[in-house]
C-alpha positions as CSV (number, residue, x, y, z in Angstrom):
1,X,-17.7,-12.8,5.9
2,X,-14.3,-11.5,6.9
3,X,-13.2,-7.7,5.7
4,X,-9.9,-6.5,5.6
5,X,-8.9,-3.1,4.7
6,X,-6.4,-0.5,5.9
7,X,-8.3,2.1,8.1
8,X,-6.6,1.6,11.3
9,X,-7.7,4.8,13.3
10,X,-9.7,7.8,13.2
11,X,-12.9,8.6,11.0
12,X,-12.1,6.1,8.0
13,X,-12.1,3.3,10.8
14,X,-15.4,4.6,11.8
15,X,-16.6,5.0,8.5
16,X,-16.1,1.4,7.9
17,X,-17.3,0.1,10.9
18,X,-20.6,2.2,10.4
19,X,-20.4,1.0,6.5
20,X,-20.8,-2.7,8.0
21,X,-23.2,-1.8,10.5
22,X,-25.6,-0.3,8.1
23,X,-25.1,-3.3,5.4
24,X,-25.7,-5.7,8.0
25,X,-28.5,-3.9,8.9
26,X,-29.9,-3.9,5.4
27,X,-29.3,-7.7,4.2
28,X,-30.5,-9.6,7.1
29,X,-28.1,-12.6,8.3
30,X,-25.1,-11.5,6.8
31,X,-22.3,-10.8,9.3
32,X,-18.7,-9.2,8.8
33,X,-16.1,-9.7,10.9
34,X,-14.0,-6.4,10.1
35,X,-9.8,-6.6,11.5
36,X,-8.3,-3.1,10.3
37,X,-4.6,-3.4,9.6
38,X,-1.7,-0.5,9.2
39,X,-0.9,0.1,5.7
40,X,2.9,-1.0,6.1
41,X,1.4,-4.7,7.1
42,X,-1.3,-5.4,5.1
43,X,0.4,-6.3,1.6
44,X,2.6,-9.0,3.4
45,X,-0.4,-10.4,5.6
46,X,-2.5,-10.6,3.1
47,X,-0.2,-12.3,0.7
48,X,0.3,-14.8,3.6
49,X,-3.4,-15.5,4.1
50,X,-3.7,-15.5,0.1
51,X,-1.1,-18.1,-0.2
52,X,-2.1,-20.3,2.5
53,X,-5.7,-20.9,1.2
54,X,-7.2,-18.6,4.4
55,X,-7.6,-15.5,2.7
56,X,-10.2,-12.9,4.0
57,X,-13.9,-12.8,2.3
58,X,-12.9,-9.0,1.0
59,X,-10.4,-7.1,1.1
60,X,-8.3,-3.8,0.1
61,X,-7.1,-4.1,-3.9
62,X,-4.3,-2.1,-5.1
63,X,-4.8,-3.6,-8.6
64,X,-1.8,-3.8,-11.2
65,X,1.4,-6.6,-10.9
66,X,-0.1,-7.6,-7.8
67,X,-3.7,-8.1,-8.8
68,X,-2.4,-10.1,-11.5
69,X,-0.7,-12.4,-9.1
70,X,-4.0,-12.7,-7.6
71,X,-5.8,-13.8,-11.1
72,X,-3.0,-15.7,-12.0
73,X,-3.2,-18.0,-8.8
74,X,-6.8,-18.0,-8.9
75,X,-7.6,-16.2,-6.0
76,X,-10.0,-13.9,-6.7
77,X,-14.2,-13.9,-7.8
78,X,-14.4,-12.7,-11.4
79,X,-17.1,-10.3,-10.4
80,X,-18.1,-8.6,-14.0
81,X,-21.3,-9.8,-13.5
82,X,-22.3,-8.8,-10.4
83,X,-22.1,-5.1,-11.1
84,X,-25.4,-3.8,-10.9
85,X,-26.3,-1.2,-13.6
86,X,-27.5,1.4,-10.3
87,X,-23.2,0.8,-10.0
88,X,-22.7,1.3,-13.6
89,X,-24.4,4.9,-13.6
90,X,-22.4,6.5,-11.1
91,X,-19.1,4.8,-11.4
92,X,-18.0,5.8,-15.3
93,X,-16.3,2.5,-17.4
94,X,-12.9,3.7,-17.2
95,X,-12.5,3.8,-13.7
96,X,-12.9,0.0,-14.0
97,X,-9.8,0.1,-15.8
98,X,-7.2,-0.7,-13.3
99,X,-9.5,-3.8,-11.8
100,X,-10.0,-5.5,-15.2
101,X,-8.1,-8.3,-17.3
102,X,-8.5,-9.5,-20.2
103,X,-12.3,-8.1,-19.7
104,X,-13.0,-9.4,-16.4
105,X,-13.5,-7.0,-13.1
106,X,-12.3,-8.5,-10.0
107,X,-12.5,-5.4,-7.8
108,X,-14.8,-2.8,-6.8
109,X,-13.2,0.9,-7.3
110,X,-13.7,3.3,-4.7
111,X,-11.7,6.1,-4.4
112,X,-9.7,8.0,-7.3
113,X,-6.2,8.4,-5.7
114,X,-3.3,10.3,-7.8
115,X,-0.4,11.5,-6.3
116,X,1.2,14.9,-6.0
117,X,3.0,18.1,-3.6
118,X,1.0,18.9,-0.4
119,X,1.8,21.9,1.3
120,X,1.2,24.5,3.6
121,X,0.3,27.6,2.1
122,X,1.7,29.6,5.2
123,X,5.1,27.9,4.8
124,X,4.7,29.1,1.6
125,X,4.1,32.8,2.7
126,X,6.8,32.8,4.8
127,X,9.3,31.7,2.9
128,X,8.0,34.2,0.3
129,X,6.9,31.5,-2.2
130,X,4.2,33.7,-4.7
131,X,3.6,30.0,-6.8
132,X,3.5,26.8,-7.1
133,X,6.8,25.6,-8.6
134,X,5.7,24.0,-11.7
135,X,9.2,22.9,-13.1
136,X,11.8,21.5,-11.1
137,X,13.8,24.6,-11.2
138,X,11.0,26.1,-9.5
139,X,11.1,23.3,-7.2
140,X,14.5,23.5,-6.3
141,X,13.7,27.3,-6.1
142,X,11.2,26.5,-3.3
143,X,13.1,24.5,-1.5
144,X,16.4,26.8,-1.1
145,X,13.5,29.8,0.0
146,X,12.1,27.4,2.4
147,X,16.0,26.7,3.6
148,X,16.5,30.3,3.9
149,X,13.3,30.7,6.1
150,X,14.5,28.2,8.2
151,X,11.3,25.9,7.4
152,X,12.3,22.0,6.5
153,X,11.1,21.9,2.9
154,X,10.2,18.5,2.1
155,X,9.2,15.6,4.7
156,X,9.8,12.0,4.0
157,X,9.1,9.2,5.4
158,X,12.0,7.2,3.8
159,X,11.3,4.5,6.4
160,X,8.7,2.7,5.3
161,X,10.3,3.0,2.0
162,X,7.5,2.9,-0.3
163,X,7.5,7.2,0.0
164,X,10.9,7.9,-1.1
165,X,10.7,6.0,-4.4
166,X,7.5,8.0,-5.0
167,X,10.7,10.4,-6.3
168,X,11.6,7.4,-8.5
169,X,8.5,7.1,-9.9
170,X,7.4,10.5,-10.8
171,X,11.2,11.2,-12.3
172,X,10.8,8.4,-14.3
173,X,7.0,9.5,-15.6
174,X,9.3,12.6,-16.8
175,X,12.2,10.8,-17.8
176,X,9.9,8.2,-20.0
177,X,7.5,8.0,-22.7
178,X,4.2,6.6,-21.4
179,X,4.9,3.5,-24.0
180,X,8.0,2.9,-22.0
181,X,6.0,2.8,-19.2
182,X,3.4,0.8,-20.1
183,X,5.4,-1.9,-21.9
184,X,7.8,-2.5,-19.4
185,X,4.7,-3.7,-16.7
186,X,3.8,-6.2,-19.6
187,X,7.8,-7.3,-20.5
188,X,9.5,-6.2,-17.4
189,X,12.2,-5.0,-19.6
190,X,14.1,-1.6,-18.0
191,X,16.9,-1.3,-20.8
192,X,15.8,1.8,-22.0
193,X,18.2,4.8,-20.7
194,X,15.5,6.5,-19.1
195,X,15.4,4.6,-16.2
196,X,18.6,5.0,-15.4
197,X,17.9,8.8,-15.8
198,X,15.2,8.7,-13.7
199,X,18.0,7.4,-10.9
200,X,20.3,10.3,-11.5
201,X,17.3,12.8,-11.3
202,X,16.8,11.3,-7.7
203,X,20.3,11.8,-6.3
204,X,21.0,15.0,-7.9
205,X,17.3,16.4,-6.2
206,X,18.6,14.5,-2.8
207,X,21.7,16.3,-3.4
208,X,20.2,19.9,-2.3
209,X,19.3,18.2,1.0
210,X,15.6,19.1,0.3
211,X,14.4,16.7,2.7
212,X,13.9,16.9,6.8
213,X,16.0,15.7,9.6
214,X,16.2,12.0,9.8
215,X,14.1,11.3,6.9
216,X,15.7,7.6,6.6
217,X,14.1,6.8,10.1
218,X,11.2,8.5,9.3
219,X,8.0,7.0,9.1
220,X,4.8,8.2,6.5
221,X,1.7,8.0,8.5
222,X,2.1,6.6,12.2
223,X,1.7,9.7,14.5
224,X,3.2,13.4,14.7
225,X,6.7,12.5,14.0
226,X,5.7,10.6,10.5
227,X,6.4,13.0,7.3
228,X,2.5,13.2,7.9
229,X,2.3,14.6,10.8
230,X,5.2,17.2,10.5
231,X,3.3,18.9,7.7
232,X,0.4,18.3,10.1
233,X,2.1,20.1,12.5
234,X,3.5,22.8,10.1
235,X,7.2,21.5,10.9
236,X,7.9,20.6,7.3
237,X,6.5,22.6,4.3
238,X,6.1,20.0,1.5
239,X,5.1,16.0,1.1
240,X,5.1,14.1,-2.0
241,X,2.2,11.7,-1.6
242,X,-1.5,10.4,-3.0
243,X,-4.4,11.9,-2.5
244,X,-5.3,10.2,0.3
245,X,-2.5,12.3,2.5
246,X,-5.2,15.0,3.4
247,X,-7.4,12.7,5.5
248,X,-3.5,11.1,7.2
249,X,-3.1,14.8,8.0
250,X,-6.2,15.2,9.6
251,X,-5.6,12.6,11.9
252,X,-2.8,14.4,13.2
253,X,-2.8,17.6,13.5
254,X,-3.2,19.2,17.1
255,X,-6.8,19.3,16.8
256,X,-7.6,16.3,14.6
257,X,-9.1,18.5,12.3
258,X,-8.1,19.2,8.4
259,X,-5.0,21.3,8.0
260,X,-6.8,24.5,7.0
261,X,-3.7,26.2,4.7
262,X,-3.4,22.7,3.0
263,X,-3.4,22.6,-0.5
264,X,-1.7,20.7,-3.5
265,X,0.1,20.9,-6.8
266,X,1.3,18.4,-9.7
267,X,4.6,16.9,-9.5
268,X,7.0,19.1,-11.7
269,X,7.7,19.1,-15.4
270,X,11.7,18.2,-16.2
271,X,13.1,20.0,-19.0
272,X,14.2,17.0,-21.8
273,X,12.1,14.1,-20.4
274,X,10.4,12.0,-23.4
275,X,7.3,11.5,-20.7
276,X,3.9,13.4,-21.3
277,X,3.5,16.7,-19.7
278,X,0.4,16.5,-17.0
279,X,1.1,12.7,-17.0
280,X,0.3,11.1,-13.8
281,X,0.8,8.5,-11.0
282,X,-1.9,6.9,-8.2
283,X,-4.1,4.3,-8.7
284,X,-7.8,3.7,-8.3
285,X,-8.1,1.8,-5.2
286,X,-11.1,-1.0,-5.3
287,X,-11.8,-3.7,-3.0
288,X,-12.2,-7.8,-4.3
289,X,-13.4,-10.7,-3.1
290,X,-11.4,-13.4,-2.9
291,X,-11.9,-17.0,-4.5
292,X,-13.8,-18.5,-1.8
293,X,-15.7,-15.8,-0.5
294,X,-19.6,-16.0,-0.9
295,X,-20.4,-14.6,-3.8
296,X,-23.8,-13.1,-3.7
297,X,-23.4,-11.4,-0.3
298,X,-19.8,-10.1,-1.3
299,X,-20.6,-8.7,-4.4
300,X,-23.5,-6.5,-2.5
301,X,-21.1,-5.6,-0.2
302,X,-18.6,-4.4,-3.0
303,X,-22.2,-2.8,-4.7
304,X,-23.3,-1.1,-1.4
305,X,-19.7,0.6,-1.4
306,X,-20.2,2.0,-4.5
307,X,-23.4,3.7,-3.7
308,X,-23.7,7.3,-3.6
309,X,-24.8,8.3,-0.1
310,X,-21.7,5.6,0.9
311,X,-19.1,7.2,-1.1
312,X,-19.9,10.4,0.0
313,X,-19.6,9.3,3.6
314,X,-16.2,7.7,2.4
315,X,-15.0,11.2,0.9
316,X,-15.9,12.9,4.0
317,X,-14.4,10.1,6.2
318,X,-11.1,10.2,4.4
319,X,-11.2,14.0,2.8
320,X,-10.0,11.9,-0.4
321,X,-11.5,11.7,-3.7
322,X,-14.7,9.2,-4.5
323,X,-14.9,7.8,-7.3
324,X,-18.5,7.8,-7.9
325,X,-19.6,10.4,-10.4
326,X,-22.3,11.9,-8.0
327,X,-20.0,11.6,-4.6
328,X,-17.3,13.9,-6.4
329,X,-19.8,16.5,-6.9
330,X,-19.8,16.6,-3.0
331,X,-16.4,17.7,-2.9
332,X,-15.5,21.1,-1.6
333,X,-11.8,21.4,-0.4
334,X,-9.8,22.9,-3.3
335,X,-6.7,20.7,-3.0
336,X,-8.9,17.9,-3.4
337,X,-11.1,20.3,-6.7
338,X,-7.5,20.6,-8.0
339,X,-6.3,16.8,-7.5
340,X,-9.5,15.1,-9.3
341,X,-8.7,18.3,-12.0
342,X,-5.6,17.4,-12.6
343,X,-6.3,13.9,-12.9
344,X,-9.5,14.3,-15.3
345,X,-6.9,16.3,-17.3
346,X,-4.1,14.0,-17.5
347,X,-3.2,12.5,-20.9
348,X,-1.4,9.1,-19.3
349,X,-2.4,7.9,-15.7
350,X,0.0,5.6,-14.7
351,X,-0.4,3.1,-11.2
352,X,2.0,3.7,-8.6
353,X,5.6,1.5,-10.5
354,X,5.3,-0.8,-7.2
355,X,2.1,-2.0,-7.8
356,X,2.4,-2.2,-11.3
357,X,5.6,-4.5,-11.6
358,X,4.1,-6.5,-8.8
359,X,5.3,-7.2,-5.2
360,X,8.8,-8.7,-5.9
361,X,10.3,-6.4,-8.9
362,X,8.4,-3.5,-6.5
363,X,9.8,-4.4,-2.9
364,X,13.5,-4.2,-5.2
365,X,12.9,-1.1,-6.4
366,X,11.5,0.5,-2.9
367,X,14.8,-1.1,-1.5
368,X,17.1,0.3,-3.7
369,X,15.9,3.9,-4.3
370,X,16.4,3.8,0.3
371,X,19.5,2.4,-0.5
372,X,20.9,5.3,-2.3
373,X,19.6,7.9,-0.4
374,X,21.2,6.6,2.4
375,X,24.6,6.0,0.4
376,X,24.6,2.7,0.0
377,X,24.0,2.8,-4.4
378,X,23.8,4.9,-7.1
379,X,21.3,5.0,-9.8
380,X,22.9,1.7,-11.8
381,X,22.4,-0.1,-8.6
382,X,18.4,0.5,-8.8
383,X,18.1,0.0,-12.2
384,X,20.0,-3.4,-11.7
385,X,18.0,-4.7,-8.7
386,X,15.0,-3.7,-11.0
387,X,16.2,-6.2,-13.6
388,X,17.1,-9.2,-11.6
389,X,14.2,-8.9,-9.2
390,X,12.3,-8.9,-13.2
391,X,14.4,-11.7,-13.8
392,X,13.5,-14.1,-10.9
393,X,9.6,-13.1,-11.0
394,X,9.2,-14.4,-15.3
C-alpha cells in the first residue's frame, strides 16, 4: 500500500516510519510505501492524485467540505464496518463525528486538535503579564505590555496564509451563533452581518500592530524564522495555532527539545458576539483509505493506529493530543492538560472554516483575510470572495 501523511521531519516522521515498521512486522506480506509531504503541499497533491484516479492507499484526512468532496466523488472506503469493537472502547463515538456522513465513517480519528494562544511564560514575566488575557481587552492589554518590553507579541506566519485567517475564524466563532456557523457549511450562505463583523474585528486587532516583523513573508512551521520557530526561539511571545504547535516548536528550538515555559490559553471572549462563550475551533484529524485501496489490510492499518500503545507513541512523537481515551491519560504537559480541558468543556466545537466550506470557498477566504492585512481589502472584500467562491462551488 502507499501512505501519505504530513510528518516531514523530526520524531512524528520517525514515529510513522516505526508505526509501519511494526505493522509490517505484525501482518506478514503487507508492505507500505510511506512519502512524507510538507503540510503547505499535501492538500493540492493529494487532490491531484485524487482526481487523476492515482490516489495513495491511505492518507492524512482533514474531514469537513473537503471530505465531502471526497464522498461525493467516490473516493473513499466507507469503512464503518471495519472498526473493530477493541477501536470502539478506547476511541469514544463522538470523536467519529467529524469522519461520518450520513452514518458512514470514512476515516480513522487520531489526534484531538483545537486551536488556541501559545506562549512563553517568561515573555510573559517580563513583560509583567500576571494572566492570561481572557477578553480581548486583555489581549490587547498583553500585547501593548509585550510592546513596551520590547518582546514582538504575536508571530504569524501570514505566508502560508492558512495562519492569519485562524484570526478570521475565531472572530467569527465570537461574532456568530454556532447555528450560523453550522448552517452556512451546509447552505454556504454568509448574509448574516456577522461575518462581515468578524472582518472588522480582524483589521481593527491588526490595527495595534500586534504581529512580528514581516509577518506577510513569514512562514508557520519551516525552520527558526517560521512564527514557529520565533516562539521557539523566545523571539516572539504569542502564536495563534492548533494543538499540534507544541510538537512544531519542539522541532525547533535550539536544542530540539519541548519549549519548557510553553503553555496555552483559549482564544478570547468579544464583548457583544452572539457566539457561545468556550466555543471552539480545530478538528479531529483521522486518516482514510481511499476508494481503491485494499480494504482488509487498510482498515488494520487505520485499526493498528488507533491502538493504545500506538497513540501514545503518537502523543509523545508529536507532544499533541490522542484521541484514544486511554492514550490521553498519558498526557502530562499542562498546556496540553489545559487544551483537551478546554475542549472536553466546550459547548460548540467547530472545524477549522477552511476545511469546513471545502477547498475552493476556503483557499478564498485564506486569500482574502492576507489580502487585507497586507492592504489590499477590507472586511467587505472577504466576505464577498466568500460568497462568489460559494457561488461557483454549488
Amino acid at each position: 500500500m502507499s501512505f501519505w501523511h504530513n510528518a516531514s521531519t523530526g520524531p512524528g516522521k520517525a514515529f510513522w516510519e516505526k508505526t509501519v515498521a511494526d505493522f509490517e512486522a505484525a501482518n506478514g506480506g503487507v508492505k507500505i510505501q510511506i512519502q512524507a509531504i510538507q503540510n503547505e503541499d499535501l492538500d493540492g497533491k493529494l487532490q491531484t492524485a485524487l482526481n487523476s484516479g492515482d490516489a495513495p492507499d491511505v492518507f492524512m484526512q482533514r474531514g469537513g467540505g473537503k471530505m465531502a468532496a471526497m464522498v461525493k466523488a467516490g473516493q473513499l472506503l466507507d469503512i464503518t464496518d471495519s472498526i473493530t469493537e477493541d477501536t470502539k472502547k478506547v476511541i469514544s463515538e463522538g470523536s467519529f463525528t467529524a469522519q461520518t456522513i450520513e452514518g458512514k465513517v470514512y476515516a480513522m480519528p487520531v489526534a484531538v486538535l483545537p486551536g488556541g494562544f501559545f506562549y512563553s511564560k517568561d515573555l510573559f514575566a517580563k513583560a509583567g503579564i500576571t494572566e492570561t488575557p481572557t477578553t480581548l481587552a486583555d489581549l490587547q492589554a498583553a500585547v501593548q505590555k509585550l510592546k513596551a518590553a520590547d518582546v514582538q507579541p504575536i508571530a504569524l506566519g501570514a505566508k502560508d496564509a492558512w495562519p492569519a485567517a485562524f484570526y478570521y475564524y475565531f472572530f467569527a466563532l465570537r461574532e456568530c451563533s454556532s447555528d450560523t456557523i453550522t448552517k452556512a457549511g451546509q447552505t454556504m450562505n454568509f448574509d448574516d452581518p456577522c461575518w462581515l463583523k468578524a472582518g472588522q474585528s480582524v483589521q481593527d486587532f491588526a490595527a495595534t500592530q500586534p504581529f512580528n516583523n514581516g509577518f506577510l513573508t513569514t512562514s508557520a512551521q519551516q525552520g527558526a524564522g517560521s512564527s514557529a520557530g520565533l516562539l521557539a526561539n523566545h523571539k516572539a511571545a504569542m502564536e495563534l495555532m492548533g494543538a499540534w504547535n507544541p510538537g512544531v516548536i519542539a522541532s525547533l528550538t535550539p536544542d530540539e527539545k519541548p519549549l519548557p515555559d510553553l503553555d496555552w490559553f483559549p482564544f478570547p471572549s468579544v464583548e457583544g458576539g452572539a457566539g457561545e462563550p468556550g466555543a471552539i475551533l480545530g478538528g479531529v484529524d483521522g486518516y482514510s483509505c481511499s476508494a481503491q485501496a485494499p480494504k482488509a489490510e487498510c482498515t488494520a492499518f487505520l485499526n493498528y493506529m488507533a491502538r493504545t500503545d500506538v497513540q501514545k507513541a503518537y502523543y509523545e512523537a508529536f507532544n499533541a493530543p490522542p484521541v484514544n481515551s486511554e492514550a490521553q491519560a498519558a498526557v502530562e504537559e499542562p498546556h496540553l492538560k489545559s487544551i483537551l480541558a478546554a475542549y472536553n468543556q466546550a459547548p460548540f466545537v467547530s472545524q477549522w472554516l477552511d476545511t469546513v466550506y471545502g477547498q475552493n470557498v476556503g483557499n478564498a477566504l485564506n486569500t482574502a483575510v492576507v489580502n487585507m492585512l497586507a492592504g489590499k481589502g477590507d472586511p467587505q472584500s472577504i466576505v464577498d470572495a466568500v460568497k462568489t467562491a460559494a457561488k461557483k462551488a454549488q
